[in-house]
C-alpha positions in Angstrom: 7.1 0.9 16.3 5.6 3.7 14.0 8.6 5.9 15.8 11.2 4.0 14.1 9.8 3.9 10.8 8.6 7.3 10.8 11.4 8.4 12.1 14.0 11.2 11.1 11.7 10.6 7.8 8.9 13.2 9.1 10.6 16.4 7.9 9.5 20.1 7.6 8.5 20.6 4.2 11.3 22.1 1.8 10.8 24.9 -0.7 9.8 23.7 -3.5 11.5 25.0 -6.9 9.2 26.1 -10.2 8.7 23.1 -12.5 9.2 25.4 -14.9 12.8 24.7 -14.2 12.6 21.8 -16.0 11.9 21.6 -19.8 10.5 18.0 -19.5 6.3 17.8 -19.4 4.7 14.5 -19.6 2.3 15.3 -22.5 -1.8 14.5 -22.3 -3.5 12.6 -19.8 -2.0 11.2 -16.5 -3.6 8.2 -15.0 -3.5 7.1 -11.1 -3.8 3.4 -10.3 -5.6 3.5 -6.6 -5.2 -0.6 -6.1 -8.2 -0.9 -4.6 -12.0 -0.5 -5.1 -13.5 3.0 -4.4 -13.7 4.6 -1.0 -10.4 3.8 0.8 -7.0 5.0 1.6 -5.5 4.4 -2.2 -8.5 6.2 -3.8 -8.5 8.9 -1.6 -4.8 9.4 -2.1 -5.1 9.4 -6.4 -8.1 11.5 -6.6 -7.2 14.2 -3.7 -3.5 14.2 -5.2 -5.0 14.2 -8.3 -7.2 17.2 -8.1 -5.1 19.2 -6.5 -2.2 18.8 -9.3 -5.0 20.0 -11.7 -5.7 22.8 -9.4 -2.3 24.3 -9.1 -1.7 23.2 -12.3 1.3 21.4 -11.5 0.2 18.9 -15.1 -0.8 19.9 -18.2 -3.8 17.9 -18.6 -6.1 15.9 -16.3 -5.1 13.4 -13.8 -7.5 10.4 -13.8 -8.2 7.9 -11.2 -8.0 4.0 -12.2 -9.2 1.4 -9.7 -7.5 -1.6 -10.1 -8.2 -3.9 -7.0 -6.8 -7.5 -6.1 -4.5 -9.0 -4.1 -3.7 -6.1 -1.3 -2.6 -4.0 -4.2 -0.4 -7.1 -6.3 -2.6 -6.7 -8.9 -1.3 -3.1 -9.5 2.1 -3.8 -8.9 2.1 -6.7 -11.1 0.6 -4.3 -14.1 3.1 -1.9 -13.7 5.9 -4.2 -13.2 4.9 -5.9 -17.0 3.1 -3.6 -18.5 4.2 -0.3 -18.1 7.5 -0.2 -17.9 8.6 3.3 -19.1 5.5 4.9 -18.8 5.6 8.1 -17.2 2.6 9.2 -17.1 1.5 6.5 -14.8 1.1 7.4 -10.7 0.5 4.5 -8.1 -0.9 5.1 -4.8 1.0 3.3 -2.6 1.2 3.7 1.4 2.5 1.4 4.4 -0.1 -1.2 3.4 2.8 -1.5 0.5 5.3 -1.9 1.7 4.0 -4.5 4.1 2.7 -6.9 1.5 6.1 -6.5 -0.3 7.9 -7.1 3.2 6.0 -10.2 3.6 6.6 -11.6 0.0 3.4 -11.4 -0.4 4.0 -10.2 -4.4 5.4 -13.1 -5.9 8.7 -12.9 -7.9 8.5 -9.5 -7.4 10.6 -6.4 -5.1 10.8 -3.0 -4.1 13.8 -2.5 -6.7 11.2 -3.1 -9.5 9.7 0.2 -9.5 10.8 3.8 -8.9 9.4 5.2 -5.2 8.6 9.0 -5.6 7.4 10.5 -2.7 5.1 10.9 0.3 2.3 13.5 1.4 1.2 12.6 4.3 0.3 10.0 6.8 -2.2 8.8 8.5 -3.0 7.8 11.5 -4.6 4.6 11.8 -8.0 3.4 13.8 -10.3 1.0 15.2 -14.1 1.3 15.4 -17.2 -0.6 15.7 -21.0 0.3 13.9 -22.5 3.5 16.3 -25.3 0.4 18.0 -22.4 -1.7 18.6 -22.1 -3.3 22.1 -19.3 -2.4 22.4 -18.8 0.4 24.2 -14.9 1.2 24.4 -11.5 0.1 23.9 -11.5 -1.5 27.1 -14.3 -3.9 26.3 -12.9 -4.6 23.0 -9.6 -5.8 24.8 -11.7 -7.7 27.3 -13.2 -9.5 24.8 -10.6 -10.7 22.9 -8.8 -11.6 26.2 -12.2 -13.9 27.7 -12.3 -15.2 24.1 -9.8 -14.2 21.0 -12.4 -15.3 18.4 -15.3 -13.5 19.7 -15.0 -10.7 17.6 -14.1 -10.4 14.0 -12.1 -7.5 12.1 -12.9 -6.0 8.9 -9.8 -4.3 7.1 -8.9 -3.2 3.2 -5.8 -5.2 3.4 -5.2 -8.4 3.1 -4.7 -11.4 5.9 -1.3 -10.1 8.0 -1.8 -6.5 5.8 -1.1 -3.3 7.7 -4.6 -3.2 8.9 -4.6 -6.9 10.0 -0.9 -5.9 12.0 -2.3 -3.1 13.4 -4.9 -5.4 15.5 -2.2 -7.8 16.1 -0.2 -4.7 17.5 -2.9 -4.0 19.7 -3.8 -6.8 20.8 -0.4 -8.2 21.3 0.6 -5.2 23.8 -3.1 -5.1 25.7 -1.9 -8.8 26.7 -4.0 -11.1 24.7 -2.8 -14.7 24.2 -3.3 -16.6 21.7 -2.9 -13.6 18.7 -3.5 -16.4 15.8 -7.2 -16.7 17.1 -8.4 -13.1 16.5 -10.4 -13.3 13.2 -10.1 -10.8 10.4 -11.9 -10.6 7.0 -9.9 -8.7 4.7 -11.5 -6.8 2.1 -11.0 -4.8 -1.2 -10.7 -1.4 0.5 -11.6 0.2 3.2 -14.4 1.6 2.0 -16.6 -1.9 2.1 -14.6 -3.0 5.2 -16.5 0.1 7.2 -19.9 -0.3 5.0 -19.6 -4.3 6.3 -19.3 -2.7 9.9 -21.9 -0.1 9.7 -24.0 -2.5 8.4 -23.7 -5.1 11.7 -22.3 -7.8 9.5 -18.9 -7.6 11.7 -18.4 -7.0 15.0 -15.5 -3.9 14.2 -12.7 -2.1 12.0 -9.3 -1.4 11.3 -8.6 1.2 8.9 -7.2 4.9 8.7 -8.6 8.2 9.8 -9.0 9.4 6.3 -11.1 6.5 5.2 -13.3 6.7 8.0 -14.2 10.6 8.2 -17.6 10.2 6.3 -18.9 7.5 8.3 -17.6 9.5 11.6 -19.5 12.8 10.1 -22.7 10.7 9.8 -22.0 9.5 13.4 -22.5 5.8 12.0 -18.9 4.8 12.9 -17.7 5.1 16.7 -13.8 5.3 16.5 -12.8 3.7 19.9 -9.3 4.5 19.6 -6.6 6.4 17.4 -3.4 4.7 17.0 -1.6 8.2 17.7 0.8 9.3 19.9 -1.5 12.0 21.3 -4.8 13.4 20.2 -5.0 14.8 16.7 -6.1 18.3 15.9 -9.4 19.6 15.6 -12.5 17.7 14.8 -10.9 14.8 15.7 -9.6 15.8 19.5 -12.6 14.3 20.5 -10.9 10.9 19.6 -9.3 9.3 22.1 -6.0 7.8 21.5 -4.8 3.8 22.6 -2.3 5.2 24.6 -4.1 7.4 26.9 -6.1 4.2 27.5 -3.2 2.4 28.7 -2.3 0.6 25.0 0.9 1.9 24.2 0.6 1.3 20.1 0.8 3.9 17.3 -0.2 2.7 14.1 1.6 5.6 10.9 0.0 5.3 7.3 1.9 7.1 5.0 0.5 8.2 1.6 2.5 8.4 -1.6 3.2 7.4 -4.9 5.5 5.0 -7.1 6.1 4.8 -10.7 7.1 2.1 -13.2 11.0 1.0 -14.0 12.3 2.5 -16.8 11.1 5.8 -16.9 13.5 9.0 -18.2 15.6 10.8 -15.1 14.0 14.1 -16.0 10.3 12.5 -16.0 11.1 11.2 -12.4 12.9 14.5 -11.4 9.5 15.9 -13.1 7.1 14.2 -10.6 9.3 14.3 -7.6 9.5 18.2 -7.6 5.6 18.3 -8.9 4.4 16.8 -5.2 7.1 18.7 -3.5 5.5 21.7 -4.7 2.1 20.1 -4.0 2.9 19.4 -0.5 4.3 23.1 0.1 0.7 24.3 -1.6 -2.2 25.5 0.9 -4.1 23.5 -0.6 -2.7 20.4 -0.2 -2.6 21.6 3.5 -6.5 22.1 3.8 -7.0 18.8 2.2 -4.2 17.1 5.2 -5.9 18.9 8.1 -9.8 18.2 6.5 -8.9 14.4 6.3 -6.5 14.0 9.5 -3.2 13.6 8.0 -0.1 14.5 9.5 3.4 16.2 8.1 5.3 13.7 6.0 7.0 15.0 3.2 9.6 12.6 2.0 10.6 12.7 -2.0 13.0 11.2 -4.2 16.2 8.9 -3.1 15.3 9.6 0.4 12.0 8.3 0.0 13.4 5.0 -1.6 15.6 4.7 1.5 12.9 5.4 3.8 10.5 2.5 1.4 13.4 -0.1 1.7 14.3 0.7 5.6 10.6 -0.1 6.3 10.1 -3.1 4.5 13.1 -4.6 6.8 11.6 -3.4 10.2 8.5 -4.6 9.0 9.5 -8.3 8.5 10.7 -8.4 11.7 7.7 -7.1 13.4 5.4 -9.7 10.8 7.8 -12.5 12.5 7.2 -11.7 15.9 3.7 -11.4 15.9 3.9 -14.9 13.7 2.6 -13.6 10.4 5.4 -15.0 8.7 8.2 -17.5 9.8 
């Protein structure tokens, strides 16, 4: 599925063009809304983004991370939508976990059209693990189980009911021949950050997240990933991972990372921050900080981006309907 949504999208990144170029320069300090609580995807995305913008001095000032969790990131999307309309020095960690939520309707009265979609930086790949005492053992026993007894173990994720983290176990489970899909319990959570401290912890049985959120609890060896949702192997410290497909689950499960900014704002402030994270993306250190935490090549900005966001949402709706998420 990832394939198709991924798609022609992951492209070699372009040479990026001195802001300099451009007399526009959003003045004082930027803020980055990460729509959830510390310690997952979105918060990783603002303050790595956000650091290295300050590093390469791609901003004139400091880039500062807000949390502002609720509602698989509605809460954020609703701020922007009525309270910051024109505001551009405003950045919003968004990723796939968006643009399912906004696929499923699940932000009221509100769309895709109602913001302006930057860019991505990356993807990542996502995951599923259980606590490093956990009975369970392998992927294989985690299928078995949910085959003997759908209900037997329960999911932690940072997204919400039928999120990207929830679909990703549907996914899984759906292809590995499970029946009865609308049994398998999940608990979402704030972020991904208290969804792993919840599994580490014993609390529940195992989680679905991304590789990023995950790589201090792997380094501490409290986390044991039991599969990657990636096409083959990924790079590194992290080829020790096995992937579902090379244990017979044919599911990839594509993150992206990136950003969207409120309605309204001038053409030269978007053309601004459009060309600030191509350049970041082009930067070696925005590469160090992709292989450190996992990520792989996606470097989409601008109006293909916003075509990427809205061809997404649709294949997403239809996967959300056949795994019964939504009617």
């Amino acid at each position: 599925m990832n394939k198709a949504l991924l798609g022609a999208a992951l492209v070699a990144s372009a040479m990026a063009f001195p802001l300099a170029a451009s007399a526009y320069e959003p003045a004082g300090k930027v803020e980055c809304l990460a729509p959830a609580d510390p310690g997952g995807g979105w918060d990783f995305t603002c303050r790595s983004v956000g650091k290295t913008l300050e590093d390469l001095d791609l901003v004139p000032g400091n880039v500062q991370t807000i949390n502002m969790p609720g509602a698989s990131g509605g809460v954020a999307f609703a701020h922007v939508v009525s309270k910051r309309a024109g505001d551009e020095k405003v950045l919003v960690a968004a990723s796939t976990a968006t643009t399912t939520r906004l696929a499923q309707g699940q932000f009221p009265g509100m769309n895709a059209d109602m913001v302006n979609w930057i860019g991505a930086l990356g993807a990542d790949y996502g995951i599923i693990a259980v606590a490093k005492d956990s009975p369970i053992k392998n992927l294989d026993d985690l299928l078995q189980a949910l085959k003997d007894q759908p209900g037997s173990v329960t999911f932690a994720g940072g997204s919400s009911k039928g999120g990207w983290d929830h679909l990703k176990v549907l996914m899984l489970a759906k292809k590995a021949g499970v029946e009865g899909l609308e049994r398998i319990k999940y608990l979402p959570f704030t972020g991904g950050g208290e969804a792993m401290t919840q599994v580490v912890g014993g609390h529940i049985g195992a989680f679905s997240g991304d590789i990023s959120e995950a790589q201090g609890f792997m380094e501490s060896g409290d986390l044991r990933v039991l599969a990657v949702l990636a096409d083959e192997r990924l790079p590194g410290e992290l080829s020790d991972v096995p992937t579902a497909k090379e244990q017979g689950v044919d599911v990839t499960g594509a993150n992206w990372r990136g950003f969207y900014m409120p309605a309204d704002i001038s053409d030269e402030a978007k053309q601004y921050w459009v060309d600030a994270l191509d350049q970041l993306y082009a930067s070696d250190e925005w590469q160090n900080v992709m292989k450190q935490n996992g990520l792989i090549p996606f470097d989409v900005q601008g109006d293909e981006f916003r075509q990427f966001v809205v061809d997404q949402i649709a294949d997403i709706e239809t996967l959300s309907k056949e795994v019964g998420i939504i009617q």
